[in-house]
C-alpha positions in Angstrom: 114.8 28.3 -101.8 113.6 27.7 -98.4 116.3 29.6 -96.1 116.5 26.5 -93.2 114.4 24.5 -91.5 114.8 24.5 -87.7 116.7 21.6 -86.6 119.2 23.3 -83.6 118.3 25.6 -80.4 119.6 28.5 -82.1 117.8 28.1 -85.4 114.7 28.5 -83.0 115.8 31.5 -81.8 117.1 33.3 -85.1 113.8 32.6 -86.7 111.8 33.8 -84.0 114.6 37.0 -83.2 113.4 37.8 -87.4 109.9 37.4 -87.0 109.6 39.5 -83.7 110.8 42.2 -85.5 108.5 41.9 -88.3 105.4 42.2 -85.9 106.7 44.1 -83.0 106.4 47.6 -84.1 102.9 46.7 -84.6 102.7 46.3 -80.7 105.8 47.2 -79.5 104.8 50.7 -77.5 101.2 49.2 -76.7 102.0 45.5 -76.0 99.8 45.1 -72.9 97.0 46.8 -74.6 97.5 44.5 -77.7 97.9 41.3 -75.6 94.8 42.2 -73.4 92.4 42.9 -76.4 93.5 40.2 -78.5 94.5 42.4 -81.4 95.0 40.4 -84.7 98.6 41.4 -85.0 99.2 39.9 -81.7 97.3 36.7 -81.9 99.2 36.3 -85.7 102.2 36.9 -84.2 101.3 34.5 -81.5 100.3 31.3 -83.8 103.9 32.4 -85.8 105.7 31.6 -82.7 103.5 28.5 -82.2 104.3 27.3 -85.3 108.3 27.4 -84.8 108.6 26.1 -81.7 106.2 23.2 -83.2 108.8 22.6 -86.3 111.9 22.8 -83.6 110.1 20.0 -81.6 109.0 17.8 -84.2 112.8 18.6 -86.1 114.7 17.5 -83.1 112.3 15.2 -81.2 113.2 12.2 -82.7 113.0 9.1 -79.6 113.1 12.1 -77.5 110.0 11.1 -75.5 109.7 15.0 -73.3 110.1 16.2 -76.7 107.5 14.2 -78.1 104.7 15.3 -75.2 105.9 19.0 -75.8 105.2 18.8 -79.3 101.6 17.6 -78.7 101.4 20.1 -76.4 102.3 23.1 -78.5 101.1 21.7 -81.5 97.1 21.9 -80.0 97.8 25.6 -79.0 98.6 26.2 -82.5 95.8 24.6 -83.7 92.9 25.6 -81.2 94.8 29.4 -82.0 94.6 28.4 -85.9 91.2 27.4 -85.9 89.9 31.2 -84.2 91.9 32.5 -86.9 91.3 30.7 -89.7 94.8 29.5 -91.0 96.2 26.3 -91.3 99.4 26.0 -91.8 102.0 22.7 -91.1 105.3 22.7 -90.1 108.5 23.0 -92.4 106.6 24.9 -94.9 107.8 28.7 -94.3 111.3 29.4 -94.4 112.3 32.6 -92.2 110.3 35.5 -91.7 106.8 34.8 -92.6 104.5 37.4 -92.5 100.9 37.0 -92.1 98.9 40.4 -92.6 95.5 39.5 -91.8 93.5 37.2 -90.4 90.6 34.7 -92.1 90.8 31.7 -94.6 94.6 30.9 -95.1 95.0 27.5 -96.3 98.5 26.0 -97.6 99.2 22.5 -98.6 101.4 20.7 -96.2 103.9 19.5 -99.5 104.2 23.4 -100.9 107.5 24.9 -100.0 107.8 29.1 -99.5 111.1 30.5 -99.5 112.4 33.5 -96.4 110.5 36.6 -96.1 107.4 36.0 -97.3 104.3 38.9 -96.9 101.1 36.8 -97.0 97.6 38.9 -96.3 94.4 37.0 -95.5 91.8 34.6 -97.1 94.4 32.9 -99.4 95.1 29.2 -100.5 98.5 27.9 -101.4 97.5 23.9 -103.0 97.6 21.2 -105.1 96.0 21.4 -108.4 93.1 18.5 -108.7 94.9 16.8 -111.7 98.3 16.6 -109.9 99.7 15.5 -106.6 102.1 18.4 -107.2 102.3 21.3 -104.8 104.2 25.1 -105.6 107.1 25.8 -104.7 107.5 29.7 -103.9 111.1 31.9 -104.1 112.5 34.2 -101.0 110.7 38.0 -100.9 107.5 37.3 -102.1 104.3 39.4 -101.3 101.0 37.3 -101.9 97.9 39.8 -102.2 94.6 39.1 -100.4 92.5 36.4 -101.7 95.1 34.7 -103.9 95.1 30.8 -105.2 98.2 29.5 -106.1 97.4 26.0 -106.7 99.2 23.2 -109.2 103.0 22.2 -109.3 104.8 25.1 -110.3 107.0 27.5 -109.5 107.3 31.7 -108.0 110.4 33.3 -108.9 112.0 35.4 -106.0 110.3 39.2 -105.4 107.3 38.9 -106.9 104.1 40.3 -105.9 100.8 38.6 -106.5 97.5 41.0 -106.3 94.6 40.9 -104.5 92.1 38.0 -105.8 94.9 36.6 -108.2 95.1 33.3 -109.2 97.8 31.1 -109.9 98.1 28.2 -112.2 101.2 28.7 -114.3 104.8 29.3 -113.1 106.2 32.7 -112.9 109.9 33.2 -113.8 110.3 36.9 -113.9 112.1 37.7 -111.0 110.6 41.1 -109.1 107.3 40.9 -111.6 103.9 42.0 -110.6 101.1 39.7 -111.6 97.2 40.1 -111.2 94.3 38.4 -112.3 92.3 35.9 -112.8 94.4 34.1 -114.3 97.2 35.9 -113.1 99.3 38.1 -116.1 102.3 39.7 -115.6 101.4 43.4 -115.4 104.8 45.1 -114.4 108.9 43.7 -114.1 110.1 45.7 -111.2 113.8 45.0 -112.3 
């Protein structure tokens, strides 16, 4: 499911190597323009970047005391940077190459586990259901559309794409399916 957590230097710098390249030819030609302006794309990309070096220091920093204050230290960036953009997001709970399209409103549980390469767009909540402690538990290559809940303990198969304003209360098994709707139904299998 989830590709690796980030427990070694040069997990750090494979996930962040993959996610640079997801962003960068958003900014790459322009990057000083982008960084001076504070263009979305940059500022995503920076709370991304934030939020692995967080999970490397609180992964390794165990009775490591300059590991401990570095982790403080990067973890109030990332959240002083969340809170302008509106996502919150803990550590651990990504695997490699998260994508995050827009800004505004993205909210994920803490206990909810997302497999590698996932496309998330804005104003979204990943959560526990109220009647359960359970949280979902999403495969590798999936696409979540603006303004989708996914909420409850269940489970995303890999490749699917959930629409815009979908939401989520049932697991999905169909690998590669499209669902949308309130609730979700499966509207195309893309194998």
């Amino acid at each position: 499911m989830q590709d690796s957590r980030i427990d070694t230097w040069s997990d750090l710098q494979d996930f962040l190597a993959c996610e640079k390249r997801l962003y960068s030819p958003l900014f790459n030609h322009k990057r000083v323009y982008f960084r001076f302006t504070h263009q979305h794309q940059y500022m995503l990309y920076r709370y991304v970047r934030l939020l692995r070096i967080s999970e490397y220091l609180i992964n390794t920093g165990s009775g490591n005391p300059i590991k401990k204050i570095l982790f403080w230290i990067v973890e109030r960036r990332r959240n002083n940077l969340g809170n302008k953009l509106g996502i919150c997001i803990n550590q651990n709970v990504f695997g490699k190459g998260l994508l995050i399209d827009h800004i505004g409103s993205i909210t994920v549980n803490p206990f909810a586990r997302v497999g590698r390469n996932c496309h998330i767009h804005g104003s979204c909540c990943i959560g526990k259901g109220g009647h359960s402690e359970k949280s979902p538990i999403i495969g590798n290559n999936v696409n979540i559309g603006w303004g989708c809940v996914i909420i409850g303990g269940i489970q995303i198969a890999d490749g699917v794409r959930i629409g815009a304003n979908s939401v989520v209360t049932h697991s999905i098994e169909e690998k590669g399916s499209t669902w949308v709707g309130i609730p979700a139904q499966c509207i195309r299998n893309n194998e």
